[in-house]
N, CA and C atoms as a LAMMPS dump frame, in Angstrom:
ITEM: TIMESTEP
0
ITEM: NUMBER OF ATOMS
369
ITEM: BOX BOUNDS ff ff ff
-5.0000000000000000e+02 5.0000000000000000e+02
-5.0000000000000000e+02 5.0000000000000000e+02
-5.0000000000000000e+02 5.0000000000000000e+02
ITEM: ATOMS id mol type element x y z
1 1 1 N 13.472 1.626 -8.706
2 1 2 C 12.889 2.273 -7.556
3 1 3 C 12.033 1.247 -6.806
4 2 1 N 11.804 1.52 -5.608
5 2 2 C 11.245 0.679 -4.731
6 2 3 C 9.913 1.212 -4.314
7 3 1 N 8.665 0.519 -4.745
8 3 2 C 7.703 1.279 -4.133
9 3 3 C 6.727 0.824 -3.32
10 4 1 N 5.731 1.222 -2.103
11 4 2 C 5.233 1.039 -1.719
12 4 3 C 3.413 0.934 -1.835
13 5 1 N 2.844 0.184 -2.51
14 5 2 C 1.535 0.284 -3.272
15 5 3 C 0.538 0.042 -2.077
16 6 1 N -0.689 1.077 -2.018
17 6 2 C -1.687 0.968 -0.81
18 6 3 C -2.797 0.021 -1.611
19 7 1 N -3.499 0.012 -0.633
20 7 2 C -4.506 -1.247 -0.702
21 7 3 C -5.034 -1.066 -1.936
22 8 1 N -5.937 -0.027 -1.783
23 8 2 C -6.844 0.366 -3.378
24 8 3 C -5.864 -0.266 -4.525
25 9 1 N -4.797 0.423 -4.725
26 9 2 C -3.546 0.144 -6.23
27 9 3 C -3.442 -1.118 -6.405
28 10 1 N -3.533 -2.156 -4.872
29 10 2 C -3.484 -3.347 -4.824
30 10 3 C -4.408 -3.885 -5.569
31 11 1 N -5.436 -3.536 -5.056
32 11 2 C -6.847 -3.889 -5.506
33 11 3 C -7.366 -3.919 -6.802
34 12 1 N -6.881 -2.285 -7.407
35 12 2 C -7.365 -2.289 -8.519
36 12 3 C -6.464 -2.692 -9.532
37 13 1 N -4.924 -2.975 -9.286
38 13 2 C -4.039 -3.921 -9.959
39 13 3 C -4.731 -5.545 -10.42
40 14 1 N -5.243 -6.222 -9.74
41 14 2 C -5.671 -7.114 -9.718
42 14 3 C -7.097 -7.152 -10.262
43 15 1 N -7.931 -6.307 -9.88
44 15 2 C -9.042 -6.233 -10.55
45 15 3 C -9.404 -5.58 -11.968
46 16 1 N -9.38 -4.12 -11.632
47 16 2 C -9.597 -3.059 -12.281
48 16 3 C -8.831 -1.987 -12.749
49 17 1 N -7.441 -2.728 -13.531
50 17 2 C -6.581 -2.035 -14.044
51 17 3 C -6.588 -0.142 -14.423
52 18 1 N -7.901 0.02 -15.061
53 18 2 C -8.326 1.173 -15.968
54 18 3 C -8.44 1.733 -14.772
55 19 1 N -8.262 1.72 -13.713
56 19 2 C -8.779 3.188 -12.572
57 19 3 C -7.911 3.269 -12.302
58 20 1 N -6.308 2.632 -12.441
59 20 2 C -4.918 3.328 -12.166
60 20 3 C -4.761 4.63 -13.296
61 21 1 N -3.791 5.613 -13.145
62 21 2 C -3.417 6.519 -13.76
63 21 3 C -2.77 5.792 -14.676
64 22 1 N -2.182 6.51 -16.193
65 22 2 C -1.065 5.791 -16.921
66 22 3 C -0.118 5.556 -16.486
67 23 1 N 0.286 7.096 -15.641
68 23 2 C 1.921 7.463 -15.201
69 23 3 C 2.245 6.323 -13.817
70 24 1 N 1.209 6.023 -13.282
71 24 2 C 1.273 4.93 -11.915
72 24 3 C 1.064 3.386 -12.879
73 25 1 N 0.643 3.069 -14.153
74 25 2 C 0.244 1.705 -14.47
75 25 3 C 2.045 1.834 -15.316
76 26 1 N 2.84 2.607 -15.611
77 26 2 C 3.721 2.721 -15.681
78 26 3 C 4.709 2.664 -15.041
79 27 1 N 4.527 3.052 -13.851
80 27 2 C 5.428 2.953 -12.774
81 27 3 C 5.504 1.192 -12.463
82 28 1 N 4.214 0.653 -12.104
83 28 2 C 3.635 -0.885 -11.768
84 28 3 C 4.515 -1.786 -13.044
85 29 1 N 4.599 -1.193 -13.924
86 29 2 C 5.028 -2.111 -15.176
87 29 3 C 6.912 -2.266 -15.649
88 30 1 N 7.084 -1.143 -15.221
89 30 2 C 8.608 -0.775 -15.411
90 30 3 C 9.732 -2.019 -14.779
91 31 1 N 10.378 -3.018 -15.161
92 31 2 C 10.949 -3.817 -14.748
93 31 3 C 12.058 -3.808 -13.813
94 32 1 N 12.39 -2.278 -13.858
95 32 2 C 13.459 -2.318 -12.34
96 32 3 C 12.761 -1.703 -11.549
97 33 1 N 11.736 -1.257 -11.614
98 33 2 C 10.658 -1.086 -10.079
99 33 3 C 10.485 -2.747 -9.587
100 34 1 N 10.949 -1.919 -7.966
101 34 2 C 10.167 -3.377 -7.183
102 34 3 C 8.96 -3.074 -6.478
103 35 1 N 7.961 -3.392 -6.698
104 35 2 C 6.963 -2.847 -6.086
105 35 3 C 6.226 -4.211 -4.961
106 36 1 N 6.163 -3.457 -4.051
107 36 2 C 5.61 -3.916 -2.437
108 36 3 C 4.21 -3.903 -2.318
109 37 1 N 4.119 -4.863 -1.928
110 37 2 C 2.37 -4.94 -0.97
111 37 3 C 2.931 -5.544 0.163
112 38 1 N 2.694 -3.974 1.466
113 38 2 C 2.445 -4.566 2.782
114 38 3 C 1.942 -5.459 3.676
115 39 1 N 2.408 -5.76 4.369
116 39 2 C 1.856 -6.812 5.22
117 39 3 C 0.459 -6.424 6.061
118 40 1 N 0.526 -4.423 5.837
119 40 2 C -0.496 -4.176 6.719
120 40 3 C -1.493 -3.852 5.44
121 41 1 N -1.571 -4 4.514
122 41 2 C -2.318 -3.708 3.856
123 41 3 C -3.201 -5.339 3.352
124 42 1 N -2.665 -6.436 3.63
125 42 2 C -2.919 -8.049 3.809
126 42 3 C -3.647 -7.594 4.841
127 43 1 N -3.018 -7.115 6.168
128 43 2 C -4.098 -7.266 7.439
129 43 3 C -5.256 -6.286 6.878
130 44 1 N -5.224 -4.931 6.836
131 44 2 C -6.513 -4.294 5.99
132 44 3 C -7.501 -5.126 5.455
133 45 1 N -7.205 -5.566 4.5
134 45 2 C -8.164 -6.699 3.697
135 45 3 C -8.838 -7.979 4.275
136 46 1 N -7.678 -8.601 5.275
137 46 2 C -8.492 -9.614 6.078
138 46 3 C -9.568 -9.209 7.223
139 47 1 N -9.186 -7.522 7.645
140 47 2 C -10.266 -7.173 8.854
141 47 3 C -11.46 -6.865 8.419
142 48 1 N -11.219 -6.188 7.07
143 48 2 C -12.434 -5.692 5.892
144 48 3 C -12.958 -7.046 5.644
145 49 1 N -12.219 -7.729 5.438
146 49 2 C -13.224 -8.974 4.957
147 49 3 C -14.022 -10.129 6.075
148 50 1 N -13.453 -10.208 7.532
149 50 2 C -13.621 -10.448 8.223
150 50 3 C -14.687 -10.245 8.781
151 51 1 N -15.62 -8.539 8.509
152 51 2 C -16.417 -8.159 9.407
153 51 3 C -17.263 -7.515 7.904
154 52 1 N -16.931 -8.277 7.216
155 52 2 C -18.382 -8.157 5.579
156 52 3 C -17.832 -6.769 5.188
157 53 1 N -17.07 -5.724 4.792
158 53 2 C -16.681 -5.181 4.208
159 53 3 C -16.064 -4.852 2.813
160 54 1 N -15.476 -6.477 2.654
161 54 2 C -15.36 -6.76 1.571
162 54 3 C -15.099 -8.069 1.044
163 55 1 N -15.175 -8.169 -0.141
164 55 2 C -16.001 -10.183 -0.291
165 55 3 C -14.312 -10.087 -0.569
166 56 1 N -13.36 -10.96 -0.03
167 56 2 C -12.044 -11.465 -0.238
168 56 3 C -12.386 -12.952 -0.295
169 57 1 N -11.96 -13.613 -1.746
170 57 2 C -12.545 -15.142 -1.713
171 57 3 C -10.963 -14.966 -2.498
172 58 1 N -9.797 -15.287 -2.425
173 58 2 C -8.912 -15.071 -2.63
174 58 3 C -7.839 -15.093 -1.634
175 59 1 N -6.422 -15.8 -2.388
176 59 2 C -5.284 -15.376 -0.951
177 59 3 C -4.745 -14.478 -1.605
178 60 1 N -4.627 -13.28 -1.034
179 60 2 C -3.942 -12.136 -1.321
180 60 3 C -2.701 -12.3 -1.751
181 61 1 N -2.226 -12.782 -0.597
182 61 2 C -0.667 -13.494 -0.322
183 61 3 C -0.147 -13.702 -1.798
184 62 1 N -0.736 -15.038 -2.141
185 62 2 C -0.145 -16.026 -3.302
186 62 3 C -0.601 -15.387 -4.307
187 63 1 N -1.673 -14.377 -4.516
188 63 2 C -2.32 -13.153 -5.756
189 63 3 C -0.992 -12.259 -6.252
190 64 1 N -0.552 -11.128 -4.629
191 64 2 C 0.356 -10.34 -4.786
192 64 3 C 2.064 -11.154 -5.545
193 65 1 N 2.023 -12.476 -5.132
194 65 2 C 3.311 -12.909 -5.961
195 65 3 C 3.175 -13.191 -6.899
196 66 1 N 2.011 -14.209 -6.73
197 66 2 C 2.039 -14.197 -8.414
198 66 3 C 1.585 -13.495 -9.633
199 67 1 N 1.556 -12.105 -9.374
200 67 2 C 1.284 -10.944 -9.849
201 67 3 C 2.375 -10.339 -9.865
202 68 1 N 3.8 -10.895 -9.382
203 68 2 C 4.824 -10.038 -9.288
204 68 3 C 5.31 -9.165 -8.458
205 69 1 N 4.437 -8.628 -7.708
206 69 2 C 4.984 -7.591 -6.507
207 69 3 C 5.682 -8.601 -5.233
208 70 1 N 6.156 -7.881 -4.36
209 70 2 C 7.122 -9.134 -3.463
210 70 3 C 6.295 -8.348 -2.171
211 71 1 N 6.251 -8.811 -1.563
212 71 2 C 5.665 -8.736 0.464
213 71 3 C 7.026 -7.596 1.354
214 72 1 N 6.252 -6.979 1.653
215 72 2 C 7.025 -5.96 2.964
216 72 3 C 6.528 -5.876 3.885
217 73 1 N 7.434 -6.664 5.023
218 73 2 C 6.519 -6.74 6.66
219 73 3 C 6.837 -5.459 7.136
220 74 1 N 5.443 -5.411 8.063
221 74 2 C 5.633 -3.953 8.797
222 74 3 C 6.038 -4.247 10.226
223 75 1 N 7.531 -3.554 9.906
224 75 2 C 8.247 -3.676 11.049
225 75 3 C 7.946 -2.881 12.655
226 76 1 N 9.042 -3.369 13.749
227 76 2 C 8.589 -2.598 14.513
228 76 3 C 9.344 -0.695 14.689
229 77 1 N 10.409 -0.679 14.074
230 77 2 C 10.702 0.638 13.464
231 77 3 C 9.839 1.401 12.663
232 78 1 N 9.152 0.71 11.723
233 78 2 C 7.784 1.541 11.103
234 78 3 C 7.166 1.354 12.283
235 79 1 N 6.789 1.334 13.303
236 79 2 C 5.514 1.043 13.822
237 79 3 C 5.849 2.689 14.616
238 80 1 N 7.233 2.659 15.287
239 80 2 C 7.584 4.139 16.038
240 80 3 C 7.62 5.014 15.404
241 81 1 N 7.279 5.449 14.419
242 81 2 C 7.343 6.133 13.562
243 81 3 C 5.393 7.231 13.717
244 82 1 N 4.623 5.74 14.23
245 82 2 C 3.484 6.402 14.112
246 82 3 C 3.424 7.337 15.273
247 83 1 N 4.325 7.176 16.496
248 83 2 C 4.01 8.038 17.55
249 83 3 C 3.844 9.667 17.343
250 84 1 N 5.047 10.299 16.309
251 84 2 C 4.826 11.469 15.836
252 84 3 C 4.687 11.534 14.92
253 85 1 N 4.047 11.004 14.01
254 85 2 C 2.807 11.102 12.619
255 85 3 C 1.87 12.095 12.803
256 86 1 N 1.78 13.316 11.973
257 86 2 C 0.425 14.025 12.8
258 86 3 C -0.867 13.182 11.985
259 87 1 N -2.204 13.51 12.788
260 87 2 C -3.043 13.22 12.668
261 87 3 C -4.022 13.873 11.617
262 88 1 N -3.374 13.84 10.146
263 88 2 C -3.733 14.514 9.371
264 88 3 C -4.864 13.562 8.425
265 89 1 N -4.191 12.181 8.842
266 89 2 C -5.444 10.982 8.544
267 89 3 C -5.61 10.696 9.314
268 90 1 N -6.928 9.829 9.324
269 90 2 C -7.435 8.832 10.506
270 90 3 C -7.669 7.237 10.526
271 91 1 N -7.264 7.041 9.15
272 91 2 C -7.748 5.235 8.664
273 91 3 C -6.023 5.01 9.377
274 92 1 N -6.152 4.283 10.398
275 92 2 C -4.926 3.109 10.803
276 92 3 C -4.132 2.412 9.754
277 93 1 N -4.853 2.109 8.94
278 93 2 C -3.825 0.984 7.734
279 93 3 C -3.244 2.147 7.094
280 94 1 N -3.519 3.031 6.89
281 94 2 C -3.204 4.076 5.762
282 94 3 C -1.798 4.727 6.471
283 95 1 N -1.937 5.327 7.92
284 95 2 C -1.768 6.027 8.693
285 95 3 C -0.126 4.95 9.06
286 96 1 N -0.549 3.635 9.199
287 96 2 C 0.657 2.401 9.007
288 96 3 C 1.256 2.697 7.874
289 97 1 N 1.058 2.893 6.769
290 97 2 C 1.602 2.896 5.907
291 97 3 C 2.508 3.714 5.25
292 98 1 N 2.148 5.134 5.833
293 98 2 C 2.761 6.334 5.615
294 98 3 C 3.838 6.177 6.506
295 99 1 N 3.686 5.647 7.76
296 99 2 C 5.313 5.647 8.518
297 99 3 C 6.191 4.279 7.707
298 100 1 N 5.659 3.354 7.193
299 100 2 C 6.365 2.153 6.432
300 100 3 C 6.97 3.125 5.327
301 101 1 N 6.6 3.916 4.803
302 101 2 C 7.026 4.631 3.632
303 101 3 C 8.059 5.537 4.136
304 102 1 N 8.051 5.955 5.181
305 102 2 C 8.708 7.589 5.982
306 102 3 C 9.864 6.877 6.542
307 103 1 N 9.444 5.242 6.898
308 103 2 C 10.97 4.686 7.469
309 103 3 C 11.664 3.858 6.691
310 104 1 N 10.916 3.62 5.439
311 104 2 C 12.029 2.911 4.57
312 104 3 C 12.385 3.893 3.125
313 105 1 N 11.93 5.244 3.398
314 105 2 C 12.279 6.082 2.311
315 105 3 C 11.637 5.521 0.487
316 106 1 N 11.344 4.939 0.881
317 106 2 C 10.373 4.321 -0.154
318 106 3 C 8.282 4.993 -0.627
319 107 1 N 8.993 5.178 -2.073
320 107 2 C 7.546 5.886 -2.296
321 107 3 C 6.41 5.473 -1.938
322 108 1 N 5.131 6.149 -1.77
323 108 2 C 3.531 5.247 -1.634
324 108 3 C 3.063 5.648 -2.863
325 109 1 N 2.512 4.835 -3.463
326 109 2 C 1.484 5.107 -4.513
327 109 3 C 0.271 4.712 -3.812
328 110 1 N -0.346 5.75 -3.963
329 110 2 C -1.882 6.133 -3.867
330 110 3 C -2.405 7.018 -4.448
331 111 1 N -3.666 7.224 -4.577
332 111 2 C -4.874 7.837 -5.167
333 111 3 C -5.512 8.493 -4.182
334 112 1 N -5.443 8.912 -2.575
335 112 2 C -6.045 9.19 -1.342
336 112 3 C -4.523 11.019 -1.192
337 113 1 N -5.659 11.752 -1.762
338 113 2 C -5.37 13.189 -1.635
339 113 3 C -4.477 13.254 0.308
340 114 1 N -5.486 13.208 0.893
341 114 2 C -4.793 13.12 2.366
342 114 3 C -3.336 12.541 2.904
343 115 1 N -2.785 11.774 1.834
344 115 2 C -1.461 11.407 2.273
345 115 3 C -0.499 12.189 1.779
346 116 1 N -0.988 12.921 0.641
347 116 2 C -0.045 14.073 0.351
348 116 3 C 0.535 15.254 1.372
349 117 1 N -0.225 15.114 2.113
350 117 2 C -0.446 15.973 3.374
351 117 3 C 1.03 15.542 4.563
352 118 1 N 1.328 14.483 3.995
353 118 2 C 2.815 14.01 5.144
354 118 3 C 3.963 14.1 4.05
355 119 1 N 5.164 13.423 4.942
356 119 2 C 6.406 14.254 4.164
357 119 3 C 6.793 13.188 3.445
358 120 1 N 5.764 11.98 3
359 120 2 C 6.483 10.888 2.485
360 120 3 C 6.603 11.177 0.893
361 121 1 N 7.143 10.481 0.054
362 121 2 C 6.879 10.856 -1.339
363 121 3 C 5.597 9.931 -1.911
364 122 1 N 4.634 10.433 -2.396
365 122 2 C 3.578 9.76 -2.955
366 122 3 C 3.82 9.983 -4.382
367 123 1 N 3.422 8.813 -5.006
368 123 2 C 3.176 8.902 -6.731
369 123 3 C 2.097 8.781 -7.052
């Protein structure tokens, strides 16, 4: 399966393993999962870190590979996707992400109750 991992999963993959679920540190571990870190979820982190939000002393980039997950650019087909997205969230990266998920049929794993709320599949 192919999945789509949001920032936090990113985050706490790399950091703070123990705040993933089992059934999601399972999913992350399973060897024919390919699991994705977005390109908009790279931009997330550099704007957060950009404007003191969050200490990024790290390349994400060369972290997420060599951690195994592979890069998914956010295309401009995901991008039309956000025009009729309802506005059931309001964070932009998130809100990116749910149409990256809705146009490549590919799951999101997250921990953010509010994305359950669209028609993508979340784990």
């Amino acid at each position: 399966m192919k999945i789509i991992i949001d920032t936090h999963i990113f985050l706490w993959a790399l950091a703070t393993p123990e705040k993933i679920t089992q059934q999601k540190l399972q999913e992350l571990e399973l060897p024919t999962n390919i699991i994705y870190v977005s390109s908009v979820t790279i931009a997330e982190l550099m704007i957060k870190s950009s404007i003191g939000k969050l200490q990024i002393d790290f390349d994400p980039v060369d972290l997420a590979l060599q951690s195994g997950f592979e890069l998914l650019d956010f295309t401009g087909r995901d991008a039309l996707g956000l025009k009729t997205l309802p506005f059931h969230h309001q964070d932009p990266f998130d809100r990116m992400l749910i149409a990256q998920s809705l146009t490549t049929k590919y799951p999101l794993m997250s921990d953010d109750e509010m994305i359950k709320r669209y028609e993508c599949t979340v784990i």
